[in-house]
N, C-alpha and C positions, 0 to 999 in steps of 0.2 A: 504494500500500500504506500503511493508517494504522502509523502509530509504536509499536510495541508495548516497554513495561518491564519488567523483573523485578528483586525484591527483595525486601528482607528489611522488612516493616511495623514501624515503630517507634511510630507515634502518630498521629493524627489529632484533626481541630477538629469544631465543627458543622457548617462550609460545606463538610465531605468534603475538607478540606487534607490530603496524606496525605505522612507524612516517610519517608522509605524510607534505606537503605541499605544497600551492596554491589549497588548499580546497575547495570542492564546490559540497552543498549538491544537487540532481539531484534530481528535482520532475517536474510533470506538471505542475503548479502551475508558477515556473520560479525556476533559484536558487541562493542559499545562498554562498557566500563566504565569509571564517573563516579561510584561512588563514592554521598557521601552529596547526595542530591537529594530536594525540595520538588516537588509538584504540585499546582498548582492544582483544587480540588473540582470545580469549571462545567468541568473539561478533560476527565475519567473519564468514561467511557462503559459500562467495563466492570472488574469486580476478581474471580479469580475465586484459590482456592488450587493450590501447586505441584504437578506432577504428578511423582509417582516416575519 
């Protein structure tokens, strides 16, 4: 299963760096929250908005 995040977009670069936070990594399993996290642009495959 790839790695799935959610958060709150704060900013971004031109190489698609994306600052996020109130991080929270999304699995079956339950999730993680990390708070304020950096992702690398070449890492994103997909960005899409929250769903009610």
């Amino acid at each position: 299963m790839v790695p799935r995040l959610g958060g709150v977009l704060v900013g971004y670069d031109q190489h698609l760096n994306l600052l996020l936070t109130n991080t929270e990594e999304i699995n079956p399993k339950g999730g993680v929250k990390s708070g304020l996290m950096i992702i690398r642009g070449d890492t994103v495959l997909f960005i899409s908005p929250a769903t009610s």
